[in-house]
N, C-alpha and C positions, 0 to 999 in steps of 0.2 A: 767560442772563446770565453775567459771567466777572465774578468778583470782583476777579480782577488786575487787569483793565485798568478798570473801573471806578474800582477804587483810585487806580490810575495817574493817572487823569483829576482825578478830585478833589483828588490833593493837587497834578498840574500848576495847576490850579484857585487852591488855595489859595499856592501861590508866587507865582501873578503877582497878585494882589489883596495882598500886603502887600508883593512888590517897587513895584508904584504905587503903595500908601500910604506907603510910604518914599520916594517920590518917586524912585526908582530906576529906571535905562531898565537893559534887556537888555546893552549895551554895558559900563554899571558891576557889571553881575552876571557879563559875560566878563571883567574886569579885577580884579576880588576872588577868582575860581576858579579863572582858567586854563581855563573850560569856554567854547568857542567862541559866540558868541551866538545861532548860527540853531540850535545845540543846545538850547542856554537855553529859545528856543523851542519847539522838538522837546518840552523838559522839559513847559513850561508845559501846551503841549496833548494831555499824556497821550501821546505817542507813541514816548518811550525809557521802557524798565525806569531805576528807580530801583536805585542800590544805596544801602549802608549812605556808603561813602565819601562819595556824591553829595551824599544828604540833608544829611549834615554839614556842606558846603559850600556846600551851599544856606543853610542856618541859619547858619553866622558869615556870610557874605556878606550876607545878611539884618538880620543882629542880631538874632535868634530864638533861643526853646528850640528843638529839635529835635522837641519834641512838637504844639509850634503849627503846624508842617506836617499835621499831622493833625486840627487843631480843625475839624471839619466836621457837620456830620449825615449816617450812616451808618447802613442797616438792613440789619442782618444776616441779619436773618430771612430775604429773599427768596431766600438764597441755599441751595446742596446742597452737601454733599463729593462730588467727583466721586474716585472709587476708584481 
């Protein structure tokens, strides 16, 4: 199990479930960031690293806290430090 990419997927997950609760298509979320929308995409389904920048732009483009990108169910347990 890889915790990063796991992550990556859920909060792509949780992006595109309150951009379509906002009634927002991918095209309004390239026009508020400047982030291309087959990226947008990319985002959604876990397949780009997130940065700090990113998230941010995700979240005003949204009308989010920055933390609701992360309201998910997550269990840590399953996981190891790998050294």
């Amino acid at each position: 199990m890889d915790i990063s990419k796991d992550l990556q997927k859920l909060i792509g997950d949780k992006l595109a479930e309150i951009r379509v609760k906002n009634k927002q298509t991918q095209q309004d979320i390239e026009f508020l960031t400047g982030i291309d929308s087959a990226e947008v995409s990319k985002y959604e389904q876990g397949k780009i690293n997130f940065t700090v920048k990113t998230l941010s732009k995700f979240a005003l483009a949204l009308n989010v806290h920055p933390k609701d990108l992360f309201s998910f169910e997550f269990d840590i347990k399953k996981y190891k430090m790998d050294n």
